[in-house]
C-alpha positions in Angstrom: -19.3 39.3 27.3 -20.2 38.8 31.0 -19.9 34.8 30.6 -16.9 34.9 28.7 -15.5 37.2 31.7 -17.3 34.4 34.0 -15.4 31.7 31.9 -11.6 32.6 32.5 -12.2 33.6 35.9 -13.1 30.4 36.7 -10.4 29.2 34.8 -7.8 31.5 37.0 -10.0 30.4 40.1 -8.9 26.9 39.6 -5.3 27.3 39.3 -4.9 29.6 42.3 -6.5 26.7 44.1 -3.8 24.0 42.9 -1.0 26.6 43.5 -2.4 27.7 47.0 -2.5 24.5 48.4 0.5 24.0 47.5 1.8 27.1 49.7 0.1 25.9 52.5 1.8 22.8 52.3 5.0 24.7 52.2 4.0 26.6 55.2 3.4 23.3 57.2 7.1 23.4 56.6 7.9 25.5 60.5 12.1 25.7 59.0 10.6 28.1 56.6 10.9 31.4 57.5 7.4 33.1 58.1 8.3 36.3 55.6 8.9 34.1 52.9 5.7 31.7 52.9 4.1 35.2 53.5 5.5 36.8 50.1 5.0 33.4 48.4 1.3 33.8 48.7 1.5 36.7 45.8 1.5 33.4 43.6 -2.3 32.8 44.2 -3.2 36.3 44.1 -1.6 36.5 40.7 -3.4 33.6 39.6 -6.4 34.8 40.0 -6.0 37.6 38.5 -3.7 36.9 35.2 -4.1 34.0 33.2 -1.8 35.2 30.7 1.6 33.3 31.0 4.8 32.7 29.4 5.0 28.7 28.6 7.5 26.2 30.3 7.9 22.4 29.8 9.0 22.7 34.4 5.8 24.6 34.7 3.3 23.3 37.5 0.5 23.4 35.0 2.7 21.1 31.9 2.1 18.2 34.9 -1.9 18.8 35.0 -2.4 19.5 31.6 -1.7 15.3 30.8 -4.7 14.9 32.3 -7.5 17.3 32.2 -5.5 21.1 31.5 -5.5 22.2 27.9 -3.3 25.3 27.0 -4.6 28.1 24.5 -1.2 29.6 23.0 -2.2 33.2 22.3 1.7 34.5 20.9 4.0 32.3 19.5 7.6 33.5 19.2 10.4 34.0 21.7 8.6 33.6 24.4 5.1 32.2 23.9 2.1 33.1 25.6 -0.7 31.0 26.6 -3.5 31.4 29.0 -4.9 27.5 31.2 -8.7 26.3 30.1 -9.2 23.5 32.9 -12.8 23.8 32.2 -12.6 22.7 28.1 -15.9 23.7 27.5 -15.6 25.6 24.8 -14.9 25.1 21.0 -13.5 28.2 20.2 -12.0 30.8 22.1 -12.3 34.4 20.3 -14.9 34.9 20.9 -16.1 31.6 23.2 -18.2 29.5 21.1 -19.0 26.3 23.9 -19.5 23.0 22.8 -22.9 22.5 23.5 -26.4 25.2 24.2 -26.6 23.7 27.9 -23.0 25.3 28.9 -23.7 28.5 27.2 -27.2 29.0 28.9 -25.3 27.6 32.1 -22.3 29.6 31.6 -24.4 32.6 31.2 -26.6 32.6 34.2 -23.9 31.4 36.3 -22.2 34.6 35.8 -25.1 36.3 36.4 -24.8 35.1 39.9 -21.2 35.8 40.0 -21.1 39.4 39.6 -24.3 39.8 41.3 -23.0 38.1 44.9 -19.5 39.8 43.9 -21.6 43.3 44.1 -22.4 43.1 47.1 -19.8 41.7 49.1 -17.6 45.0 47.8 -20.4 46.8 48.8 -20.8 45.4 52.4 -16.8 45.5 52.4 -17.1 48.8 51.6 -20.0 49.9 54.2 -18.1 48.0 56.7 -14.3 49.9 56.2 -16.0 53.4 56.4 -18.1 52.6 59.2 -14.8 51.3 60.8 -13.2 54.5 59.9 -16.1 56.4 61.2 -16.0 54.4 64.9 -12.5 56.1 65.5 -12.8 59.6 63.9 -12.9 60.3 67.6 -9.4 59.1 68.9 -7.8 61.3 70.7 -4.0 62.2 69.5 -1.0 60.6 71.7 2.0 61.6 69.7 3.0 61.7 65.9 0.6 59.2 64.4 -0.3 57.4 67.3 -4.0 57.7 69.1 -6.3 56.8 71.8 -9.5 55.5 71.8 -11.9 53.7 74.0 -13.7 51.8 71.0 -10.9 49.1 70.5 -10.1 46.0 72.4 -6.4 45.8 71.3 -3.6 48.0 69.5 -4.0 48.0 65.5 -2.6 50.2 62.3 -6.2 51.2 60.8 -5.9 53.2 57.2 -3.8 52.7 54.3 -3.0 56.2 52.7 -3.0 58.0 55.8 -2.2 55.0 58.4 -2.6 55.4 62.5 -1.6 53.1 65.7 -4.7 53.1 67.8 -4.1 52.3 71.0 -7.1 51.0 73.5 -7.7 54.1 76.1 -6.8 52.8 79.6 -4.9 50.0 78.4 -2.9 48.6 80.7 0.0 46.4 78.9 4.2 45.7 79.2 6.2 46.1 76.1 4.4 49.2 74.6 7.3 49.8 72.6 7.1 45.9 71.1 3.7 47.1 69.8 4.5 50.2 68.3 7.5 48.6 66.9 4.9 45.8 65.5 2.9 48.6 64.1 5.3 50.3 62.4 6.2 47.5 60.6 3.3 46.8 59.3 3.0 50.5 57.9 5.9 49.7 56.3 4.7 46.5 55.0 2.1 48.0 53.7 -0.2 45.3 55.3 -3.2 47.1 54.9 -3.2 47.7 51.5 -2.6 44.1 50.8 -5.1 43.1 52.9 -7.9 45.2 50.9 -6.6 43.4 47.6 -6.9 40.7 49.1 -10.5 41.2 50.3 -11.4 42.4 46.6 -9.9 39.1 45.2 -11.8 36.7 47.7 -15.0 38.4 47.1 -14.5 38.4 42.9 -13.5 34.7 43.9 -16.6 34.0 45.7 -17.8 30.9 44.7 -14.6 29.1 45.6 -14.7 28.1 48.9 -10.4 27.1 48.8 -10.3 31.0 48.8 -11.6 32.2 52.0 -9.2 29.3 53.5 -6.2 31.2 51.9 -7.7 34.8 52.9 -7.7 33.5 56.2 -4.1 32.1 56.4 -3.0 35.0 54.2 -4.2 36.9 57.0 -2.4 34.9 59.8 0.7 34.8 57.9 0.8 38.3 58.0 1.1 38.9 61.9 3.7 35.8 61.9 5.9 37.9 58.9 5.6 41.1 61.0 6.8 39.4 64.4 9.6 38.0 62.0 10.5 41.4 60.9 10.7 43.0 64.5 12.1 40.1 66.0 15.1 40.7 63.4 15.7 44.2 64.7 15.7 42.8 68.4 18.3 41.1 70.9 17.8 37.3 71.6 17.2 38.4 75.1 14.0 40.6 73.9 12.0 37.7 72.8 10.3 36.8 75.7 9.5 40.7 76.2 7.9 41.0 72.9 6.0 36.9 73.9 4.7 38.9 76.8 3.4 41.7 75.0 1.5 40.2 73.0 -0.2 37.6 75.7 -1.8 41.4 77.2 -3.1 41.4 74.1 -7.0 40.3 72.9 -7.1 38.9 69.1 -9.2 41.4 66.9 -11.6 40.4 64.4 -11.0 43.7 62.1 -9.8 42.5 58.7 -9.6 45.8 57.9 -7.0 46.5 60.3 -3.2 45.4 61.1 -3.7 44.4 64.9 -0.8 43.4 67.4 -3.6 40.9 68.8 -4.7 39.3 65.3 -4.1 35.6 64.4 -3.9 32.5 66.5 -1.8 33.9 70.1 -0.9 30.5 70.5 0.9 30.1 67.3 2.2 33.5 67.6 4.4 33.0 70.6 5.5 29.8 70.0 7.0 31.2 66.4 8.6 34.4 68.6 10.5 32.2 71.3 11.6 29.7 67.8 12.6 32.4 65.9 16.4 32.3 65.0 17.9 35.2 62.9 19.0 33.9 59.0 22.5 33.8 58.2 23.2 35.6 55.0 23.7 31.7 52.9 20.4 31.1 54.4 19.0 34.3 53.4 20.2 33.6 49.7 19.2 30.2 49.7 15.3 31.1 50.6 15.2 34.2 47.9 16.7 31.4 45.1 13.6 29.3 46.4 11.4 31.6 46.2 12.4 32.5 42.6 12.4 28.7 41.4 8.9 28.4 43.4 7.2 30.7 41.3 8.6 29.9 37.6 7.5 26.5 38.6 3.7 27.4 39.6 3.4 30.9 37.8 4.1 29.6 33.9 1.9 27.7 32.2 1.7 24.5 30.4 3.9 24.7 26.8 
């Protein structure tokens, strides 16, 4: 059971790669706007996560599987179902029966390894977001869900259910209202959240090294889609403000938390003073994209 579990992952493994390469391509693209690359990256995450898709002749996967994809059609009617087997190791598929005793005594110790490494990196995960929690049980309350604390280099959103703007005690910065604004978006966002799924998914993804690449620009995304999303609520005249809030700022290394310094500063402010509000065409335009991009990369091969 475990290698057959072990077999589709890797299965679902692969085609997030292909399709999340293809998003950072698209967010090379600097017309794009930031929000949108940000959302597009749900593509992956689905893919590795559901291999289960509805069949289409546009589908990303119909142009692979001419040369190595084959497609297992599970329902056949209306819409038809099918799941991607890039790997083709096996003869039969309920339950897996591989084509030869070398790939099923591979197969099985491999997942052996899998869910052993996968284990413990949500364990350390784990260990590591409480002892975060733990490190600022002692913030001291500033005003509604805003605290103080001396244990933090720069401001951040830390929780998910119950989320709070910790601000560094003695911190000296303009534009405190930038951050909170920052902040609050990303409570909104419900960055943090996202960014624990996204933690689960690398570490369940382990053994592909593509995916700590996208965890890491899924991460930087995520600061550039919140600046958007302030920046759209602000005056053309308050963009160098909010730049110069965020150069008082250090860059956290807290994955576990939404942090007005994370991400590259560099690329941060050079995105603030380029930003340029959408018209509503454009706005229309980018949503139909978005709905064309993922037909094309989240169906699979007919």
């Amino acid at each position: 059971m475990l290698s057959e579990v072990f077999y589709w992952l890797f299965n679902m493994s692969i085609s997030a790669s292909v399709v999340g390469i293809i998003i950072l391509l698209l967010g090379k693209i600097k017309k794009f706007p930031r929000r949108l690359i940000h959302i597009l990256w749900a593509i992956p995450l689905l893919r590795m996560w559901i291999s289960v898709g509805i069949t289409s002749k546009y589908s990303l996967m119909a142009l692979i599987s001419k040369f190595t994809t084959k497609t297992v059609v599970l329902y056949d009617g209306t819409l038809d179902f099918a799941v991607t087997n890039h790997i083709m190791a096996v003869d039969r598929y309920s339950p897996i029966y591989y084509k030869s005793n070398m790939l099923d005594s591979l197969f099985h110790i491999a997942s052996t390894v899998w869910v052993i490494v996968a284990v413990a990196l949500l364990v350390v995960s784990i260990i590591l977001y409480f002892i975060t929690k733990s490190e600022l049980k002692d913030a001291s309350h500033m005003q509604d869900n805003i605290y103080v604390s001396d244990r933090i280099t720069a401001p951040a959103t830390y929780g998910v259910f119950r989320p709070r703007i910790i601000i560094p005690k003695g911190y000296k910065i303009r534009g405190l209202h930038y951050i909170l604004m920052h902040e609050s978006a990303h409570i909104h966002r419900k960055d943090n959240l996202w960014r624990i799924i996204a933690i689960i998914s690398a570490s369940f993804h382990w053994f592909n090294p593509f995916v700590w690449l996208f965890l890491k620009k899924f991460l930087e995304e995520t600061e550039l889609a919140c600046d958007e999303r302030v920046l759209a609520n602000c005056g053309e005249d308050e963009k160098k403000a909010y730049a110069l809030a965020l150069v008082d700022c250090a860059e956290s290394k807290n994955v576990f938390a939404s942090a007005f310094g994370g991400a590259k500063i560099r690329v941060r402010i050079d995105s603030i003073l380029s930003y340029r509000k959408l018209s509503i065409i454009s706005t229309i335009s980018f949503v139909v994209f978005a709905i064309a991009i993922g037909y094309l990369l989240l169906t699979n091969a007919s």
